[in-house]
Rosetta silent file (secondary structure, phi, psi, omega in degrees, C-alpha in Angstrom):
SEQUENCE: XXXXXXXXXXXXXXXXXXXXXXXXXXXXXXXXXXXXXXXXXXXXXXXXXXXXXXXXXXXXXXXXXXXXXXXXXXXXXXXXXXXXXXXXXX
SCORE:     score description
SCORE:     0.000 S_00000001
   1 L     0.000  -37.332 -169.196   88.073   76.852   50.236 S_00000001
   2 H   -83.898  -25.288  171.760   90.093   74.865   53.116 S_00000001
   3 H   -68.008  -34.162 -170.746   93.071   77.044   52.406 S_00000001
   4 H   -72.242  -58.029  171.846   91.048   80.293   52.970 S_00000001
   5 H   -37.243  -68.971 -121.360   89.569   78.768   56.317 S_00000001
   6 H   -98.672  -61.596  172.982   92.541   77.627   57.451 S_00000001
   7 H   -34.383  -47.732  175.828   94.370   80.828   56.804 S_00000001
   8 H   -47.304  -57.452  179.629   90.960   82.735   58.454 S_00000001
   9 H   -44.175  -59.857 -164.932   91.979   80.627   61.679 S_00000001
  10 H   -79.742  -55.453 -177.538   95.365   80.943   61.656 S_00000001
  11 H   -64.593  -34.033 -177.990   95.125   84.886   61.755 S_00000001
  12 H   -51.283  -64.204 -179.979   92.042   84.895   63.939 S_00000001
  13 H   -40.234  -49.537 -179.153   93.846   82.658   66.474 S_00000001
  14 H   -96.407   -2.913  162.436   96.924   85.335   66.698 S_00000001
  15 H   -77.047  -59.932 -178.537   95.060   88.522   66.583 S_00000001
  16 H   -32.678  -78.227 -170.976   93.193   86.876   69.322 S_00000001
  17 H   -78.119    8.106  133.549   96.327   85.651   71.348 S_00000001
  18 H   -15.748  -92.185  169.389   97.992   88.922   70.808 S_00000001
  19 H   -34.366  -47.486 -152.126   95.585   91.043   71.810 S_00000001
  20 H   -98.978   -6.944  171.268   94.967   88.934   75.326 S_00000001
  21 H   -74.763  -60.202 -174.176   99.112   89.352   75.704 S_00000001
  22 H   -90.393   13.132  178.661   99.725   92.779   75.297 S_00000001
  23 H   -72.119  -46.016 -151.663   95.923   93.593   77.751 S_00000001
  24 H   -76.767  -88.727 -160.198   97.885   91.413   80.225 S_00000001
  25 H   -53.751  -25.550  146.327  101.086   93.147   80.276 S_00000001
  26 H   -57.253  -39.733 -176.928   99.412   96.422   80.270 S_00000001
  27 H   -53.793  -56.208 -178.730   97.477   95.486   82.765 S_00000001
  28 H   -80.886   26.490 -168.927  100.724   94.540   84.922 S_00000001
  29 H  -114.942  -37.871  165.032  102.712   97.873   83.956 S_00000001
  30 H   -44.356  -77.123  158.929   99.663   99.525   85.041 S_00000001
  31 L   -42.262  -23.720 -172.264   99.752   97.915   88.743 S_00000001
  32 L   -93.040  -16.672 -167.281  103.437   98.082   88.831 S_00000001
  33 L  -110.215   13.116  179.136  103.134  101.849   88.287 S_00000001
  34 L   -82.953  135.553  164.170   99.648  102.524   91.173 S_00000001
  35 H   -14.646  -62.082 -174.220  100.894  104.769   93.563 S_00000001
  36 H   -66.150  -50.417 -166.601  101.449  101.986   96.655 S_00000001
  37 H   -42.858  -57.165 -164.021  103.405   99.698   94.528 S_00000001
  38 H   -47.561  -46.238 -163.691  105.854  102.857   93.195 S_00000001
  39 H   -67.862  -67.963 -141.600  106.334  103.616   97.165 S_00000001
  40 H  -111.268   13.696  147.509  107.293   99.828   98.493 S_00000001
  41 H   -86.760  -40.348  174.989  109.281   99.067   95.363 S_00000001
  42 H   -60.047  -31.454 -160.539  111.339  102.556   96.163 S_00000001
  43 H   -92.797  -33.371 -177.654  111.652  101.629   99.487 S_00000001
  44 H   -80.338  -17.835 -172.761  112.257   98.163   98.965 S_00000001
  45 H   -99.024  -30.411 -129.576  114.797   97.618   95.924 S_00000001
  46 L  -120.367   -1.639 -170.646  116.607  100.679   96.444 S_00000001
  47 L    81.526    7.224  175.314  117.799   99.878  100.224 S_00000001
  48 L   119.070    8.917 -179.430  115.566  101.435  102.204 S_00000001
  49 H   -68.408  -30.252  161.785  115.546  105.006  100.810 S_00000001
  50 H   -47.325  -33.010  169.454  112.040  106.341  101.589 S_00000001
  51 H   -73.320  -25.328 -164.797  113.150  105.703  105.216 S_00000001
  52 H  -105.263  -19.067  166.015  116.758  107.250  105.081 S_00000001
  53 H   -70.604  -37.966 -149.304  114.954  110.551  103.325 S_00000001
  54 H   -92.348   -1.612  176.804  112.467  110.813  105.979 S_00000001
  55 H   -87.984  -34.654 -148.112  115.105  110.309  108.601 S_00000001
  56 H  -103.902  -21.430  146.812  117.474  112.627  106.952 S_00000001
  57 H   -53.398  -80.443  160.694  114.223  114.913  106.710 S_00000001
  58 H   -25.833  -88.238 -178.753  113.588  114.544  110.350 S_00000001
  59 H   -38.513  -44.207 -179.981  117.210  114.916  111.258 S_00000001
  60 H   -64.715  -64.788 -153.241  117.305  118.573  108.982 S_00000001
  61 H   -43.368  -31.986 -144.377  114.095  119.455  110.708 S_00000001
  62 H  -112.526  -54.378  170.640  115.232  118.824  114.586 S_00000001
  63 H   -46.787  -45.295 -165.065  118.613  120.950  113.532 S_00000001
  64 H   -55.190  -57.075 -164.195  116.704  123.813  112.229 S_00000001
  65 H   -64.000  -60.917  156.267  114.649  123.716  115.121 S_00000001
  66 H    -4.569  -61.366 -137.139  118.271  123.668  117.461 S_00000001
  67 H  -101.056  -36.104 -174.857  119.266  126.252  115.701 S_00000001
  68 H   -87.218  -61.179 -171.751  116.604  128.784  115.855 S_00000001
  69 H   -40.860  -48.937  161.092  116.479  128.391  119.836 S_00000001
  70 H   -50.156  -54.695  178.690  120.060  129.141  119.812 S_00000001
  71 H   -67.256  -30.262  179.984  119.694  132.532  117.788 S_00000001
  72 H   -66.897  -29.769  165.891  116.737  133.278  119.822 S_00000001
  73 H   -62.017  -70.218  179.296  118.727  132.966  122.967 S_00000001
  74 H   -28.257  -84.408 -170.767  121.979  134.708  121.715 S_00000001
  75 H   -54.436   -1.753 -156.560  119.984  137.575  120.191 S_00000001
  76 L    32.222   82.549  178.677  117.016  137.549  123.586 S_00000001
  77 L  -109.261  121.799  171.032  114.299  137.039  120.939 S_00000001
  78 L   -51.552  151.274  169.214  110.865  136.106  122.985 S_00000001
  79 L   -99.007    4.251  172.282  109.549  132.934  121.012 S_00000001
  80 L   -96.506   -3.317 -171.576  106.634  134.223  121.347 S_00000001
  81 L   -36.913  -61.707 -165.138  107.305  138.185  119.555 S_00000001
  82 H   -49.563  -34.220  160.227  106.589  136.700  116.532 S_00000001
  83 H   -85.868  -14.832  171.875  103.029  135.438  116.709 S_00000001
  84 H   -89.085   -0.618 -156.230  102.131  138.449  118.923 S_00000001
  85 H   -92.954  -53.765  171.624  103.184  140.802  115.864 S_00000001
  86 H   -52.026  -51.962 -166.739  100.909  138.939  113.423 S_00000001
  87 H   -62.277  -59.682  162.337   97.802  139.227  115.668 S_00000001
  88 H   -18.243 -108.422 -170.094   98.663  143.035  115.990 S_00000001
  89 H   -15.361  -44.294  168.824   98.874  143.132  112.535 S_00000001
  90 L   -93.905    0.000    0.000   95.592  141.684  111.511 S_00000001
């Protein structure tokens, strides 16, 4: 009878602390993986790269833009032809 109990215990007791082990480590795999965290671990672990894309973003963006003013000068493209074409158009 004390053997059964005792046995009864002893499994209760580690399904129990089990159980409250792997909630908890879901629980923090969960949180480590919410949206904000994934962003300020990337930015933070990794040397700063969410900042050096969005500069490097930036940096593409502000050539691009360079770059178009130049062909419109070279070729004498109005900047505005383009938006008066569409209205036409519709």
């Amino acid at each position: 009878m004390f053997k059964r109990t005792r046995w009864m215990v002893v499994g209760y007791s580690l399904g129990a602390t089990t159980s409250y082990l792997a909630a908890r480590r879901l629980r923090r795999t969960a949180a480590r993986y919410a949206p904000n965290e994934v962003a300020n671990r990337v930015g933070a672990t990794v040397g700063g790269t969410a900042r050096s894309v969005q500069n490097a973003v930036s940096q593409g963006r502000e050539a691009m833009r360079d770059r178009e003013a130049q062909l419109r000068t070279t070729h004498r493209i109005d900047a505005g032809a383009s938006t008066r074409h569409r209205t036409r158009a519709t």
